[in-house]
ZAMARGU-4260 file (C-alpha; in steps of 0.2 Angstrom, whole numbers, plus 5000, padded with zeros to 4 digits):
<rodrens>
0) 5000/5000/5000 | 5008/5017/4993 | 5011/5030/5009 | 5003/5045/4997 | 4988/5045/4987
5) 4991/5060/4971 | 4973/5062/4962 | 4973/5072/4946 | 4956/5076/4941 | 4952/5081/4924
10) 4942/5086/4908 | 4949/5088/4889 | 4965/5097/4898 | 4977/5082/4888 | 4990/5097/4884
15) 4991/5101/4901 | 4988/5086/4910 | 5004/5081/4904 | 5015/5091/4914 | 5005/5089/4930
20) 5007/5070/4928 | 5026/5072/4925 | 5029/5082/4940 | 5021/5068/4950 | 5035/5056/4943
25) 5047/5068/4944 | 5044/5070/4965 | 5061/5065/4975 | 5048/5054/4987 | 5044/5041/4977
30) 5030/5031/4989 | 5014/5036/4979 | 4999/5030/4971 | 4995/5044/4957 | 4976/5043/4951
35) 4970/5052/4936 | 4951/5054/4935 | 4945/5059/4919 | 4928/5067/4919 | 4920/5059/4903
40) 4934/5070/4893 | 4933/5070/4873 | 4949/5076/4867 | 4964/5062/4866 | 4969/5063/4886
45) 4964/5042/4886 | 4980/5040/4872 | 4989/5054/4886 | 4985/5044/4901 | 4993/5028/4889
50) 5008/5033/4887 | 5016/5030/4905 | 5019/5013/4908 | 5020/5013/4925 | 5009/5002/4937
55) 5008/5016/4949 | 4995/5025/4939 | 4976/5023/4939 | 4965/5028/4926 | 4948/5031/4931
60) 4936/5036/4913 | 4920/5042/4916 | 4908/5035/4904 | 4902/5053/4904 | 4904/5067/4912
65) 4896/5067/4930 | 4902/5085/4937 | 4919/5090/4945 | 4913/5086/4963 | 4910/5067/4960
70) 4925/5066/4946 | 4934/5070/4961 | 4925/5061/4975 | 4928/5043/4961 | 4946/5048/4964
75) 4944/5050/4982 | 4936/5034/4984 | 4948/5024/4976 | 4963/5031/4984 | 4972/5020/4998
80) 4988/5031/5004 | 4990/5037/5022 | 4989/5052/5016 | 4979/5062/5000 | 4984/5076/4989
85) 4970/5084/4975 | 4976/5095/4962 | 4970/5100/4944 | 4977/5096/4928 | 4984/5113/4923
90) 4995/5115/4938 | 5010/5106/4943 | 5021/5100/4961 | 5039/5104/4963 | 5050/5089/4964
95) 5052/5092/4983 | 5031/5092/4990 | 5031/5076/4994 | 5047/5074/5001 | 5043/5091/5013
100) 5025/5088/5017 | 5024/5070/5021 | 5040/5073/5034 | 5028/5088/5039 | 5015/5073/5044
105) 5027/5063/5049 | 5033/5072/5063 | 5018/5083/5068 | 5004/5067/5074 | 4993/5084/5078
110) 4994/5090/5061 | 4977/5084/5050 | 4986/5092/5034 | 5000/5103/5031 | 4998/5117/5015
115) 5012/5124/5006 | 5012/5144/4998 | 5014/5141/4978 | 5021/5149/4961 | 5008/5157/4950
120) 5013/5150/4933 | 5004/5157/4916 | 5000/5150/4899 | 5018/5144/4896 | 5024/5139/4913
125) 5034/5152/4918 | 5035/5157/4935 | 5029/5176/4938 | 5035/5182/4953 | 5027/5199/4954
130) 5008/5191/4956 | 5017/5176/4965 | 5021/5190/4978 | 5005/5197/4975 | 4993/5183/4978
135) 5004/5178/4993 | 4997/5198/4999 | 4980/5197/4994 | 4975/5180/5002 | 4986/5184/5018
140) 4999/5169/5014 | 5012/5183/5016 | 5007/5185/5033 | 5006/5167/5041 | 5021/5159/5051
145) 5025/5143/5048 | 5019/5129/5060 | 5001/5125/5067 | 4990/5137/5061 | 4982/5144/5077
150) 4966/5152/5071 | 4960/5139/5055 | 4942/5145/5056 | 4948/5164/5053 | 4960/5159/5039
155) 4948/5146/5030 | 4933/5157/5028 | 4938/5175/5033 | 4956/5176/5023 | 4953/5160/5012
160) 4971/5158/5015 | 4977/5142/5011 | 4972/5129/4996 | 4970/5114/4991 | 4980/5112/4975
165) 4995/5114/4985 | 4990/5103/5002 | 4995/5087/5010 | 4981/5080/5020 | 4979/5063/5031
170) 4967/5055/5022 | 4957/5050/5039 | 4953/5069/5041 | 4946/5071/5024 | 4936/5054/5027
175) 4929/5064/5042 | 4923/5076/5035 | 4915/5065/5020 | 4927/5076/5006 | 4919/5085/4991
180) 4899/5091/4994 | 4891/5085/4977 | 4880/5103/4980 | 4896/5113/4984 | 4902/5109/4966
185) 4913/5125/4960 | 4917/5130/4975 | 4922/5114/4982 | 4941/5117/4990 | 4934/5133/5001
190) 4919/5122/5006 | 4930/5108/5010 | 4944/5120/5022 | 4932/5127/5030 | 4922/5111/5036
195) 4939/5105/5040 | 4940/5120/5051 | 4923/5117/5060 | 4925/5100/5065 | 4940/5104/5073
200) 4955/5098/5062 | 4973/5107/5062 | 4981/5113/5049 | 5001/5118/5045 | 5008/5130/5038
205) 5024/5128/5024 | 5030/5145/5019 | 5039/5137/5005 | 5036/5137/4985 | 5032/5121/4980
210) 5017/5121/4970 | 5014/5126/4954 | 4994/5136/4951 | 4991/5139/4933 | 4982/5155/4926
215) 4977/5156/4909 | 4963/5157/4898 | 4950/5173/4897 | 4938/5177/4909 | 4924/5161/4916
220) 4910/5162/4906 | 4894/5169/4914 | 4885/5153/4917 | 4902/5148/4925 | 4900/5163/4938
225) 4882/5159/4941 | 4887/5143/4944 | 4900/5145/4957 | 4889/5159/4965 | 4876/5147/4969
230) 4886/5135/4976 | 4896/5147/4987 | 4877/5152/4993 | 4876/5136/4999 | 4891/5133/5006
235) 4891/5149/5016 | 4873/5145/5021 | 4877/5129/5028 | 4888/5136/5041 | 4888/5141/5059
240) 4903/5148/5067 | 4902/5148/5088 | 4916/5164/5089 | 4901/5179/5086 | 4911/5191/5076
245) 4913/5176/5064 | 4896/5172/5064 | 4893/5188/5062 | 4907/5190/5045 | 4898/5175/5039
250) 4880/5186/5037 | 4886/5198/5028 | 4898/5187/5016 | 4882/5178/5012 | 4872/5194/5007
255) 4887/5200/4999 | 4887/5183/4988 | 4869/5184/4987 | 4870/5201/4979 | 4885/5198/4967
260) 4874/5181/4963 | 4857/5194/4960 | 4868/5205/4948 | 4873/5190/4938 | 4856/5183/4939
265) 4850/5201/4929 | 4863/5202/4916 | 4858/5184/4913 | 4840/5189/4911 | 4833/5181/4925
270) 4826/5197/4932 | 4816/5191/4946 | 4828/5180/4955 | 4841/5193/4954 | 4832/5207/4962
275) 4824/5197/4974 | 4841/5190/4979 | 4847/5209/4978 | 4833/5213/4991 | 4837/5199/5005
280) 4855/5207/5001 | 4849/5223/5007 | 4842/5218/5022 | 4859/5214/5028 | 4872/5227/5019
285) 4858/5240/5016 | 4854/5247/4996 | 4871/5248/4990 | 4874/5258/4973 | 4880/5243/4963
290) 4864/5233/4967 | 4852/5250/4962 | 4862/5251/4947 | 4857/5231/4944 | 4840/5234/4947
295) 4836/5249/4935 | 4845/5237/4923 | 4834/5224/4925 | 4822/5232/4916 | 4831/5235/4900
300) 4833/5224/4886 | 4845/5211/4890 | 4857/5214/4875 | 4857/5231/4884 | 4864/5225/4901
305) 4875/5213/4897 | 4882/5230/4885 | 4883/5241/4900 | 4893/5229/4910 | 4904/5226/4897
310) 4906/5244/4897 | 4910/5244/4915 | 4919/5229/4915 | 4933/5238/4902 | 4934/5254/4913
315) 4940/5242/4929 | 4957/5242/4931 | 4964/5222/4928 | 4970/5215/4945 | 4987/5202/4942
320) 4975/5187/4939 | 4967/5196/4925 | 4985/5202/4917 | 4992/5186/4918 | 4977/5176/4909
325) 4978/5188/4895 | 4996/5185/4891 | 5004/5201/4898 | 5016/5198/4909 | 5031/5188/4904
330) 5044/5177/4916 | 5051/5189/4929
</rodrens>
């Protein structure tokens, strides 16, 4: 029985998936199990998947696709390591994770899992440093020590600090827990910490590089955001936090979803869920001008919304997510 269970779930990625399979190999810890759950793709990822001969490597094909959540629960499921890593097929482990995160668990029996900062790659590979050190600042990973992490709740849901992609977890801690939410599908790795959090688990802290996140590609479609809006609704709804000020964060991060999700809902043209969804909103945060401006444009013509936030969506200045995904920033 391998000590590490690597999943890899995927879905028409072949090009990428090629890389994220070969930094598995490549890891200088070599007791792993590496499963490749393939989410009904149509592309050539099967003839991919065939060209490693190596009896360490499960191929899971779904007959069609099921949905992210459950291609990734089929590879949770089948795992038998000690311990578990997820991450997707666009992104990549340094050749040292294993090696630093299993002698993590190892040595720290209090430790559920241990998560690790990461690169942010883009299209080509190439390590940017600038938003590396930015999305270390903006998700507070600049700001955590290394060791136990003393205030998980706080960091999970408040900072949403640490992810998944780059996280070693005792598998007995995720079995807990019961892993991926089928309803929580999109916005399954913060659903997951958090829960992690509430029940009680510890997490650790590695302030090292040694994961690979991938940005690339234009901006999710709209049925993409409406999606993971929903599901962060649910998500969010479904806690309760006994620390009040955190209670009392989680209200108001709700109707802040909830309002983002009605504004959505009204570019999309469903007019009456979005303003009603803008109204519990306001119950909570009270009529904010972006949800007055939603609801005087949900009684135009869609073709005229969807061209007004367009028009506001070009104004915006591009964050380092935004500038990577569109190709321009180059290797620092």
């Amino acid at each position: 029985m391998p000590k590490v269970s690597v999943c890899i779930p995927t879905y028409n990625r072949a090009a990428f998936l090629a890389n994220a399979v070969q930094s598995v190999l490549n890891q200088t810890y070599q007791d792993f199990e590496l499963i490749i759950c393939d989410d009904g793709s149509t592309d050539n990822t099967a003839v991919m998947v065939a060209q490693w001969p190596d009896a360490r490597i499960h191929y899971i094909q779904q007959s069609r696709n099921i949905g992210r959540s459950k291609n990734m629960r089929s590879g949770f499921d089948h795992a038998t390591g000690e311990y578990f890593i997820k991450f997707d097929d666009d992104d990549a482990l340094t050749p040292e994770f294993l090696a630093k995160t299993v002698a993590i668990l190892d040595q720290e029996p209090s430790a559920d899992f241990v998560c690790t900062n990461h690169w942010i790659i883009n299209q080509k590979g190439e390590r940017i440093e600038s938003a590396t050190r930015e999305n270390a600042a903006k998700w507070g990973k600049d700001k955590l020590a290394a060791g136990i992490i003393p205030d998980l709740p706080v960091q999970t849901f408040q900072y949403q600090s640490l992810q998944v992609g780059s996280t070693l977890f005792r598998r007995a801690c995720l079995q807990a827990v019961d892993y991926m939410r089928p309803d929580a599908d999109g916005c399954e790795d913060f659903d997951l910490l958090v829960r992690l959090a509430l029940a009680g688990k510890q997490g650790y802290f590695l302030p090292e590089l040694l994961m690979e996140y991938r940005l690339h590609g234009g901006q999710t479609s709209l049925k993409q955001d409406i999606h993971f809006l929903k599901a962060k609704v649910f998500c969010i709804s479904s806690y309760q936090f006994a620390e009040p000020e955190l209670e009392k964060l989680r209200v108001q991060k709700l109707a802040g979803t909830q309002e983002v999700l009605g504004l959505r809902l009204i570019e999309n043209g469903e007019s009456l869920a979005g303003r009603q969804l803008l109204q519990e909103a306001a119950r909570v945060l009270g009529s904010s001008r972006r949800a007055q401006v939603g609801l005087m444009l949900s009684y135009l013509p869609v073709s005229w919304r969807r061209w007004v936030w367009g028009q506001f969506r070009q104004m915006r200045a591009k964050d380092y997510t935004e500038v990577v995904r569109a190709g321009g920033a180059g290797a620092d």
